[in-house]
Each structure stands twice: as structure tokens, then as C-alpha cells.
Biopython code that builds the backbone (N, CA, C, O; Angstrom):
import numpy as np
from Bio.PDB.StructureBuilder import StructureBuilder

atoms = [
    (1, "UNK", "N", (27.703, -34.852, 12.521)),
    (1, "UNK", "CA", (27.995, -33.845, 11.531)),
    (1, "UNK", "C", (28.996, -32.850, 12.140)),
    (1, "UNK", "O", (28.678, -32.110, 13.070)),
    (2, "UNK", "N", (30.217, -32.862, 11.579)),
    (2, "UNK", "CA", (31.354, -31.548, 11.756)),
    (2, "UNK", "C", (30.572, -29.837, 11.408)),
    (2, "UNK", "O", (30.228, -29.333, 10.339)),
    (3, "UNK", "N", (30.514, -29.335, 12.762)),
    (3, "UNK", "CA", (29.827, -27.668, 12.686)),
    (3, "UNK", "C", (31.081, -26.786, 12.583)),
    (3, "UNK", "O", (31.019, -25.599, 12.263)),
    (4, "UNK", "N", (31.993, -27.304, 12.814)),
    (4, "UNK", "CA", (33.587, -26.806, 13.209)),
    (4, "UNK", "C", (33.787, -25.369, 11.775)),
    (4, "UNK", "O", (34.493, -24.362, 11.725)),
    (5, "UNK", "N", (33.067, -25.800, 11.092)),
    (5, "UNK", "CA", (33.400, -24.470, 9.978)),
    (5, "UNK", "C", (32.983, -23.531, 10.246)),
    (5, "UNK", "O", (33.769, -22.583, 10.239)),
    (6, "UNK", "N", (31.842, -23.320, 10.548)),
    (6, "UNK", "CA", (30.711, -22.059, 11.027)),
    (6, "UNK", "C", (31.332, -21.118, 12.404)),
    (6, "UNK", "O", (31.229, -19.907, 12.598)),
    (7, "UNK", "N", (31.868, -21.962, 13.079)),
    (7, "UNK", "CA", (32.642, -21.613, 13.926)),
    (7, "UNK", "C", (34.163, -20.821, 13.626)),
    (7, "UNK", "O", (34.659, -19.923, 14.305)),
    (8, "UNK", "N", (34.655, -21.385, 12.532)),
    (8, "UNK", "CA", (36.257, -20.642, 12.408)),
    (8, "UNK", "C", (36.264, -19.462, 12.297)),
    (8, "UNK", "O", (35.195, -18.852, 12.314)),
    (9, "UNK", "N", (37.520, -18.779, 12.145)),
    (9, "UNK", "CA", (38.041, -17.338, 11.628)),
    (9, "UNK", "C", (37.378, -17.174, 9.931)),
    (9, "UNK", "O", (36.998, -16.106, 9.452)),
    (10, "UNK", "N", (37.368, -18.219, 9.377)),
    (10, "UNK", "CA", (37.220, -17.820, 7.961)),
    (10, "UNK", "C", (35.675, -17.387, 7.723)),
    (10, "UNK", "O", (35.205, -16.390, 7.174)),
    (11, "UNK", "N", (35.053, -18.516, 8.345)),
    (11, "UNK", "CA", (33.190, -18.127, 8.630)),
    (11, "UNK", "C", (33.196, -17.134, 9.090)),
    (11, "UNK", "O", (32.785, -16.298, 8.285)),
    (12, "UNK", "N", (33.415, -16.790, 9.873)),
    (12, "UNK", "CA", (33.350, -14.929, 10.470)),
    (12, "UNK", "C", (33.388, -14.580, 9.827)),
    (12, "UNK", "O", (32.352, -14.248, 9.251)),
    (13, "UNK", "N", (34.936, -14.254, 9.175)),
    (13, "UNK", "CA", (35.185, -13.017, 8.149)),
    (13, "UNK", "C", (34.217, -12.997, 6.828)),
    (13, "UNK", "O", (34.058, -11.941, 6.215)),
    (14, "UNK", "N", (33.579, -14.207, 6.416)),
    (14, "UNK", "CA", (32.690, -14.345, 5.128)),
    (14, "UNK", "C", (31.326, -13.428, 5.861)),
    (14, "UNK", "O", (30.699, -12.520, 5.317)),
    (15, "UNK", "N", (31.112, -13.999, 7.272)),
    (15, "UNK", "CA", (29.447, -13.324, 7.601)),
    (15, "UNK", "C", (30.161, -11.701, 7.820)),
    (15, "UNK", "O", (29.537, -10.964, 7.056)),
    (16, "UNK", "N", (30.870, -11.163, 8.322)),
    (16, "UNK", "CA", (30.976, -9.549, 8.443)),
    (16, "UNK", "C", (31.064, -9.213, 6.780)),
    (16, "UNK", "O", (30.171, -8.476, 6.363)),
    (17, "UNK", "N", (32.134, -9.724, 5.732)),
    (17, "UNK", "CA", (31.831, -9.187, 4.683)),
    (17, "UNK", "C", (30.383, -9.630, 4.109)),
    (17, "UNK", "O", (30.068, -8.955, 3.129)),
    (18, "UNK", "N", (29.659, -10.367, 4.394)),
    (18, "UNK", "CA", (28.192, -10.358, 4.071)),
    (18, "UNK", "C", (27.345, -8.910, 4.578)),
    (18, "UNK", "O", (26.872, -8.028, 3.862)),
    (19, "UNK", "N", (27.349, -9.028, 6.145)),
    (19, "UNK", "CA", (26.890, -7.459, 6.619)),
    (19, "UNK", "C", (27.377, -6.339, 5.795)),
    (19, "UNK", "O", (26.546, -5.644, 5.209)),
    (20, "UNK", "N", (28.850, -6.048, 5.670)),
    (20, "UNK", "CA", (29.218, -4.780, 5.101)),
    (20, "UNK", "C", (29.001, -4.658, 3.495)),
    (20, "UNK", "O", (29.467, -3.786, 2.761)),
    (21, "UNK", "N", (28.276, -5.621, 3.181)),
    (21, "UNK", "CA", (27.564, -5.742, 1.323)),
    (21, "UNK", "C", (26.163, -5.172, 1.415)),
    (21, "UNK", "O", (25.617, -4.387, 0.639)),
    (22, "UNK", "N", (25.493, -5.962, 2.990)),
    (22, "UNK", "CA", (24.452, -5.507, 3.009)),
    (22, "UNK", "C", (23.769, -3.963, 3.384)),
    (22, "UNK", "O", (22.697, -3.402, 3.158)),
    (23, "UNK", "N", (25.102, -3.617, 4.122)),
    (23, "UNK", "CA", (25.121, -2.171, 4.754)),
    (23, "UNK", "C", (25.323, -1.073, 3.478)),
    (23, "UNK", "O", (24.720, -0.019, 3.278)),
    (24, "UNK", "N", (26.290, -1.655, 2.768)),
    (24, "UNK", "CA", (26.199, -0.771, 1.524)),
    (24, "UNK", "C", (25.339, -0.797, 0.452)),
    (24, "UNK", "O", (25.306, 0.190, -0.283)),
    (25, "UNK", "N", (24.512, -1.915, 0.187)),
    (25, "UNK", "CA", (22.976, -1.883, -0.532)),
    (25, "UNK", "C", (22.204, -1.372, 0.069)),
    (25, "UNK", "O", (21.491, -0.666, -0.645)),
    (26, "UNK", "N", (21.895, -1.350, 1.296)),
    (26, "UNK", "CA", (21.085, -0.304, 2.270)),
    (26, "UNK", "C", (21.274, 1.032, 2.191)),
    (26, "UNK", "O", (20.310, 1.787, 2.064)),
    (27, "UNK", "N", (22.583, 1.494, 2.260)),
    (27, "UNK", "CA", (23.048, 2.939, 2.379)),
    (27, "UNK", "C", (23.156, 3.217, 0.523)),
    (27, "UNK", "O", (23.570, 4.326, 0.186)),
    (28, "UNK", "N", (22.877, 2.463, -0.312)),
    (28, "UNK", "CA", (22.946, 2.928, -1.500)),
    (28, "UNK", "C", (21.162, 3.707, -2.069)),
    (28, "UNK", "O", (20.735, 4.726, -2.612)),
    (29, "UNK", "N", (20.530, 2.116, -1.361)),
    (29, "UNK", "CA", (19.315, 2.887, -1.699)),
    (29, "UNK", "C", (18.807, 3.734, -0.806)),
    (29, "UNK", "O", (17.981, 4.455, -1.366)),
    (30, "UNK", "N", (18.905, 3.947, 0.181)),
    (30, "UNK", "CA", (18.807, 4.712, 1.698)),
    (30, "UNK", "C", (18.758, 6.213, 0.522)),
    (30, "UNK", "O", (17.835, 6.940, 0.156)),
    (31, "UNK", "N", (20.033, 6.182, 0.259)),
    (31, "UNK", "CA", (20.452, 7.710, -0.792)),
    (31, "UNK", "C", (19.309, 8.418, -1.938)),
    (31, "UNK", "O", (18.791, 9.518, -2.132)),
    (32, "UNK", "N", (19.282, 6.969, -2.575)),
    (32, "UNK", "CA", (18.300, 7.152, -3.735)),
    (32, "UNK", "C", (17.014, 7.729, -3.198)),
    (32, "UNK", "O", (16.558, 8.813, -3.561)),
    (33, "UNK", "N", (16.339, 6.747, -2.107)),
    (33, "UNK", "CA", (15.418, 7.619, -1.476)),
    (33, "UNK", "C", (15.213, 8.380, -1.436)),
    (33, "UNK", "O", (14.195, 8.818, -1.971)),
    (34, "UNK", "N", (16.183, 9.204, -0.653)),
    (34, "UNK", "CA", (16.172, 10.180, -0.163)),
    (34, "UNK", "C", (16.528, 11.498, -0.809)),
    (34, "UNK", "O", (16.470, 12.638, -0.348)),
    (35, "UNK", "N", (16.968, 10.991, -2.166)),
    (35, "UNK", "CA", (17.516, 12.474, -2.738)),
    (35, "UNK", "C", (15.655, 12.167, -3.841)),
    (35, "UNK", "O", (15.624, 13.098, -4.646)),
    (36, "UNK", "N", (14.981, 11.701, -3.943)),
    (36, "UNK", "CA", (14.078, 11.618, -4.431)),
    (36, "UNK", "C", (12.856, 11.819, -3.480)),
    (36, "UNK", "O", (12.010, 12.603, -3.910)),
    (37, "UNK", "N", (12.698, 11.447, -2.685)),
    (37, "UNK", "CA", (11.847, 12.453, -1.168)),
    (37, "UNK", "C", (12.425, 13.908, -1.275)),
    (37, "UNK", "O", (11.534, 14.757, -1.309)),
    (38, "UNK", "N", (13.502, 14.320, -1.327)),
    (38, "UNK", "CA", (13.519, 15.845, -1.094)),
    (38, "UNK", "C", (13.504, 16.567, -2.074)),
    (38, "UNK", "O", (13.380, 17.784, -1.940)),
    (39, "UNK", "N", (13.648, 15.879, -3.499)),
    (39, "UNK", "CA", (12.660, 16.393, -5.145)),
    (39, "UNK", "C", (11.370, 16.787, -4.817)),
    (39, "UNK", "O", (10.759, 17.854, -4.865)),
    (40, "UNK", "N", (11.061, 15.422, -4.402)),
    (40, "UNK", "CA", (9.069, 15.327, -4.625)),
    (40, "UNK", "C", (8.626, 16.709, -3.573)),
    (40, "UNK", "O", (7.900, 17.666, -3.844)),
    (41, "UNK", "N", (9.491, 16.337, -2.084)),
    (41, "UNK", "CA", (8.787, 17.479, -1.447)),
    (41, "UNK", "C", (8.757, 18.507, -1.524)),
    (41, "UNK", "O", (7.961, 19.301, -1.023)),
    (42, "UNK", "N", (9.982, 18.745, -2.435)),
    (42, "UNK", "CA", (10.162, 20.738, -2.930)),
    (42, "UNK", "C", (9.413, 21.118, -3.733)),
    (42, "UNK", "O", (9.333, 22.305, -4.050)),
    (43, "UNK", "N", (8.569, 20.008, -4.328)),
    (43, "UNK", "CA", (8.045, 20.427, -5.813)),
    (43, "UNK", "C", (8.482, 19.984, -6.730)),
    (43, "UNK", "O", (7.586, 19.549, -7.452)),
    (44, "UNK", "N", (9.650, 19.816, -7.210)),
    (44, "UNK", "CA", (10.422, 19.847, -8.170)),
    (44, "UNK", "C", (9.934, 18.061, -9.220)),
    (44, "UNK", "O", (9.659, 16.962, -8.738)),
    (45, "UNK", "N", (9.971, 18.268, -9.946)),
    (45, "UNK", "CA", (9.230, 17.227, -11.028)),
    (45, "UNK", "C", (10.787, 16.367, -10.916)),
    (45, "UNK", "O", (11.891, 16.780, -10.563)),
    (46, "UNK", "N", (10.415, 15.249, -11.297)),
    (46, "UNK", "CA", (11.572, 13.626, -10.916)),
    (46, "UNK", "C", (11.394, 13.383, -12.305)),
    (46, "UNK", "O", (10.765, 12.330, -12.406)),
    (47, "UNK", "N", (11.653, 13.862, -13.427)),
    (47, "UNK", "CA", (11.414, 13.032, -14.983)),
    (47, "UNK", "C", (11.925, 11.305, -14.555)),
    (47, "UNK", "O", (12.386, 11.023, -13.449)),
    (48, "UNK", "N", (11.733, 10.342, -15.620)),
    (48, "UNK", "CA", (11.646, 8.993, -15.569)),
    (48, "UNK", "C", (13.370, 8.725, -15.863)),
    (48, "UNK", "O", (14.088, 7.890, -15.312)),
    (49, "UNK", "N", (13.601, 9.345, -16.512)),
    (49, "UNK", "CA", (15.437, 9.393, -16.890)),
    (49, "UNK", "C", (15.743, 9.407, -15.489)),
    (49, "UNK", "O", (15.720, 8.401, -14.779)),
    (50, "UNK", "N", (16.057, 10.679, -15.066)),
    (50, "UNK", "CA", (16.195, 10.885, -13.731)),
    (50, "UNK", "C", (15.787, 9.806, -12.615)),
    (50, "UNK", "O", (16.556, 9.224, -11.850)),
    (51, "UNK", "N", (15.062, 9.739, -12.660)),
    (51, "UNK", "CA", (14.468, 8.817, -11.784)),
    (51, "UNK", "C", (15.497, 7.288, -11.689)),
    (51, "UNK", "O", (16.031, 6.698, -10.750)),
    (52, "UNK", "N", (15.457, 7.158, -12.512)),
    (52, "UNK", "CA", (16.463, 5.780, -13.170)),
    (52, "UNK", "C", (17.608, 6.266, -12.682)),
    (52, "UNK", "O", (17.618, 5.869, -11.517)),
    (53, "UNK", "N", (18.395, 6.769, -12.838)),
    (53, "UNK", "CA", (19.657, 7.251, -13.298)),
    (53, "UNK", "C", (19.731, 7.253, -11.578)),
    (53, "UNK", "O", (20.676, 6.739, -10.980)),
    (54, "UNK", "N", (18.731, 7.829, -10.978)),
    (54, "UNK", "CA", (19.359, 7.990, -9.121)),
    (54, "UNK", "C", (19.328, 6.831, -8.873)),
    (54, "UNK", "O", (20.249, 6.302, -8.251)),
    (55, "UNK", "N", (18.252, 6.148, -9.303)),
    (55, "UNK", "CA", (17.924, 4.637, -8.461)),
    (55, "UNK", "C", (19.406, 3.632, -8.980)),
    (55, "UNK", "O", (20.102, 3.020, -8.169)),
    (56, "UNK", "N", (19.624, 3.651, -10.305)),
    (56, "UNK", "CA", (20.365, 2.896, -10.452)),
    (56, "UNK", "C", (22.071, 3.200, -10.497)),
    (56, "UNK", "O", (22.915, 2.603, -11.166)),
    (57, "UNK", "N", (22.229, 4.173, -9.683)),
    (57, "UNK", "CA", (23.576, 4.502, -9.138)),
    (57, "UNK", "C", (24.128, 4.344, -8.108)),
    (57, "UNK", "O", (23.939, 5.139, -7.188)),
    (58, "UNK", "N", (25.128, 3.058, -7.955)),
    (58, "UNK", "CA", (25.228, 2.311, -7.290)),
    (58, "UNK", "C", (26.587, 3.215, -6.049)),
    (58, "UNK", "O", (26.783, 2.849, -4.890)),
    (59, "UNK", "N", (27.376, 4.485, -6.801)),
    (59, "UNK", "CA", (28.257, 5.241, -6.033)),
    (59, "UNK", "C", (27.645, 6.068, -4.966)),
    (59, "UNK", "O", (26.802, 6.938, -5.185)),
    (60, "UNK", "N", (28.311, 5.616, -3.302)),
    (60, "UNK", "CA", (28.142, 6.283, -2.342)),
    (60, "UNK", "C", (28.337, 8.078, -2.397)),
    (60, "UNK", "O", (27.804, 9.028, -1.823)),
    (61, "UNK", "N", (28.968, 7.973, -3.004)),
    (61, "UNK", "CA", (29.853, 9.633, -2.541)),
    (61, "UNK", "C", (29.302, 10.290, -3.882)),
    (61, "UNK", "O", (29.378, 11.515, -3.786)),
    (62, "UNK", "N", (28.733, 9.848, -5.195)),
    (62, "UNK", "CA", (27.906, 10.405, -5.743)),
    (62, "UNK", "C", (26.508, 10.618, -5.472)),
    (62, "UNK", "O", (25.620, 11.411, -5.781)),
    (63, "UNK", "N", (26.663, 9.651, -4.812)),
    (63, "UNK", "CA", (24.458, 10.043, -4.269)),
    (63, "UNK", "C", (24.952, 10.951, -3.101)),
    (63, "UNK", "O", (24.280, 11.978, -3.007)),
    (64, "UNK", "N", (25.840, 10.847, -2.293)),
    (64, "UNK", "CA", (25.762, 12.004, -1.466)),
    (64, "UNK", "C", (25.884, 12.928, -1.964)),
    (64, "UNK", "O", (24.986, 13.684, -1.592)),
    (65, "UNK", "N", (26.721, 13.531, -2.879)),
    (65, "UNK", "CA", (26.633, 15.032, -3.509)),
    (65, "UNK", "C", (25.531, 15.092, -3.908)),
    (65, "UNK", "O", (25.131, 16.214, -3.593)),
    (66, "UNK", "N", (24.394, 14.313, -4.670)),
    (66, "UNK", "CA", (23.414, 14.550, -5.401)),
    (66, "UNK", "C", (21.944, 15.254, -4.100)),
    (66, "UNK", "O", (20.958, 15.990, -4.044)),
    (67, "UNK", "N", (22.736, 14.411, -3.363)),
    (67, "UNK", "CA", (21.368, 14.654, -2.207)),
    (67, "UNK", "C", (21.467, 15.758, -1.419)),
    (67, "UNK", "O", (20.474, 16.265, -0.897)),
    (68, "UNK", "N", (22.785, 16.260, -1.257)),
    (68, "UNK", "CA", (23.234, 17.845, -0.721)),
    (68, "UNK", "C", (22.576, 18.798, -2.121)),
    (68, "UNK", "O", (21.857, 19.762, -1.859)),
    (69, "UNK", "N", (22.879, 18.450, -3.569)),
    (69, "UNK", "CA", (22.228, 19.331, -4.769)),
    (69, "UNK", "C", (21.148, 19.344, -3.954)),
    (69, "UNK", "O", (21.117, 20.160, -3.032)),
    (70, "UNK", "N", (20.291, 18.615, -4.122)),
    (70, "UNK", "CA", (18.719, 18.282, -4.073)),
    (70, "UNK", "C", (17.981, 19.180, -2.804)),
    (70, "UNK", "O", (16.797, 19.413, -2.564)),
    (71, "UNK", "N", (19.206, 19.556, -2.136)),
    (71, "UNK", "CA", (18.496, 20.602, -0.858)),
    (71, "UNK", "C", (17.916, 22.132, -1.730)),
    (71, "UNK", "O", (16.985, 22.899, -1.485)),
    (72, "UNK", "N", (18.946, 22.107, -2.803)),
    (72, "UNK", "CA", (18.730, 23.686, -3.503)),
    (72, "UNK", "C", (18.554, 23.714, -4.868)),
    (72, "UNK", "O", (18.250, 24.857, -5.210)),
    (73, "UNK", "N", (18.614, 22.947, -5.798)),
    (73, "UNK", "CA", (18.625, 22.722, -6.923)),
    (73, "UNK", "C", (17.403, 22.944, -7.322)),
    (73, "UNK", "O", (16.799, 22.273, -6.484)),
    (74, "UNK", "N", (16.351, 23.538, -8.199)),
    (74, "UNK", "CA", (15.854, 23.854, -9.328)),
    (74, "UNK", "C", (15.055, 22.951, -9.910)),
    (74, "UNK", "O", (13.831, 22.989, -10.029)),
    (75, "UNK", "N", (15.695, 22.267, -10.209)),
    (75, "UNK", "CA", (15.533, 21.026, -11.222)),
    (75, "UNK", "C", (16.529, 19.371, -10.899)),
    (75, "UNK", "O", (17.685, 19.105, -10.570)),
    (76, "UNK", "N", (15.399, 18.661, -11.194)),
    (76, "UNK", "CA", (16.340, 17.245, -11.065)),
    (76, "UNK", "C", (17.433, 17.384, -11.993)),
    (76, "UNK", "O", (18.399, 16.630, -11.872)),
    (77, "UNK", "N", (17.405, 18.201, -12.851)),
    (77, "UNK", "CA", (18.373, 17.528, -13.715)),
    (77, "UNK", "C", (20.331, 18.680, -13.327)),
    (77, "UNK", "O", (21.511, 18.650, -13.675)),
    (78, "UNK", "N", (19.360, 19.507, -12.395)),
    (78, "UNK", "CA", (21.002, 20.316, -11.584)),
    (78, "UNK", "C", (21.472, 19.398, -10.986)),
    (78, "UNK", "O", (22.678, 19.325, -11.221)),
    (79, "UNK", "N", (21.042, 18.465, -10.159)),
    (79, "UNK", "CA", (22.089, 17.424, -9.154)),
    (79, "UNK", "C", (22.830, 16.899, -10.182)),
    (79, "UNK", "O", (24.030, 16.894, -9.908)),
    (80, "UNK", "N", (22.671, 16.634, -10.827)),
    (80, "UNK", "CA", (23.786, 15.744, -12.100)),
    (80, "UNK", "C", (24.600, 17.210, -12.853)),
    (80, "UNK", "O", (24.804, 17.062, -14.058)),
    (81, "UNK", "N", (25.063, 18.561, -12.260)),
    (81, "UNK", "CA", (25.923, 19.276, -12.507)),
    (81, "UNK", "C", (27.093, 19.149, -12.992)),
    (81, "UNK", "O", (27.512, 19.674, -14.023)),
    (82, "UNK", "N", (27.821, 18.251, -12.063)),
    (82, "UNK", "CA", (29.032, 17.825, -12.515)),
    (82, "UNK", "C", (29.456, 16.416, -13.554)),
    (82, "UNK", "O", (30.574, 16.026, -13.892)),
    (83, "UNK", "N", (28.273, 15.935, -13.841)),
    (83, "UNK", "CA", (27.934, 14.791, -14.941)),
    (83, "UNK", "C", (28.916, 13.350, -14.474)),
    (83, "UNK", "O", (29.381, 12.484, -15.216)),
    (84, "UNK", "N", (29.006, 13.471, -13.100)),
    (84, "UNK", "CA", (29.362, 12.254, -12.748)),
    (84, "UNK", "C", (27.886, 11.279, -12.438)),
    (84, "UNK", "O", (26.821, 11.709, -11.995)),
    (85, "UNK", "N", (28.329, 9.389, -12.954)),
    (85, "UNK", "CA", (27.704, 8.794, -12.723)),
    (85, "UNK", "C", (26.860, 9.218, -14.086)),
    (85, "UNK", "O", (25.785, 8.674, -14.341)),
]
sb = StructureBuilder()
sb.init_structure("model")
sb.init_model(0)
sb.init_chain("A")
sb.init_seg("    ")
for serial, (resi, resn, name, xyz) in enumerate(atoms, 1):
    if name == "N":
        sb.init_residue(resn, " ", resi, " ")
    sb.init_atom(name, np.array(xyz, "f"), 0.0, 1.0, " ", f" {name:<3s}", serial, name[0])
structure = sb.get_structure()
């Protein structure tokens, strides 16, 4: 049996863009987590909308703003201020 593929330049580059898919499904929900851990622990009520709406937002640089809100915000529904996502 020829292994010679697994071995090339092209197999590589398919397994690193595999890692960096997986690194960014990790770091997507990593976010969601976490801007929902620092709701629950302030107090602050997570309605089911909300709840959804973090989990299923798949933008890096929007869950990061949301999760900097979430240090001071009020209410779940202030992180979504700027009505992105």
C-alpha cells in the first residue's frame, strides 16, 4: 500500500488547516462560556434568547466585546449594545 500521501506537503497543509478549524471552534465556544460564567456569577439573569444568541455566535471579535460588556453590564441584554451579531 502507497502511504506516500500522508506524508506530502499537501497532507500537512490539510492537517494544520484541520487544527486551526479546531482552534477556532474551541476559542468560539471557550467565549460563549465564558461571557455566560461571568453573567451567572454577577447575578445577572441569562434569559433563553440570550442564552442562544451567545452560544450560537459563531464571531471571534464579537464574543470578545461581549465578554469585556459582561465584566460591567447590568443586564444580559447590554452586551448586545451595539446590536452586532
Amino acid at each position: 500500500m502507497d502511504l506516500s500521501f500522508y506524508k506530502s506537503d499537501l497532507a500537512e497543509e490539510l492537517r494544520d488547516e484541520g487544527r486551526d478549524e479546531g482552534r477556532d471552534e474551541g476559542s468560539v465556544s471557550t467565549y460563549g462560556t465564558a461571557i455566560l460564567t461571568v453573567l451567572e456569577q454577577r447575578g445577572i439573569d441569562v434569559p433563553a434568547d440570550a442564552r442562544q444568541r451567545i452560544t450560537e455566535c459563531g464571531d471571534l471579535e464579537t464574543l470578545h466585546a461581549w465578554l469585556v460588556r459582561a465584566a460591567t453590564a447590568t443586564s444580559a441584554a447590554e452586551i448586545f449594545a451595539d446590536g452586532k451579531a
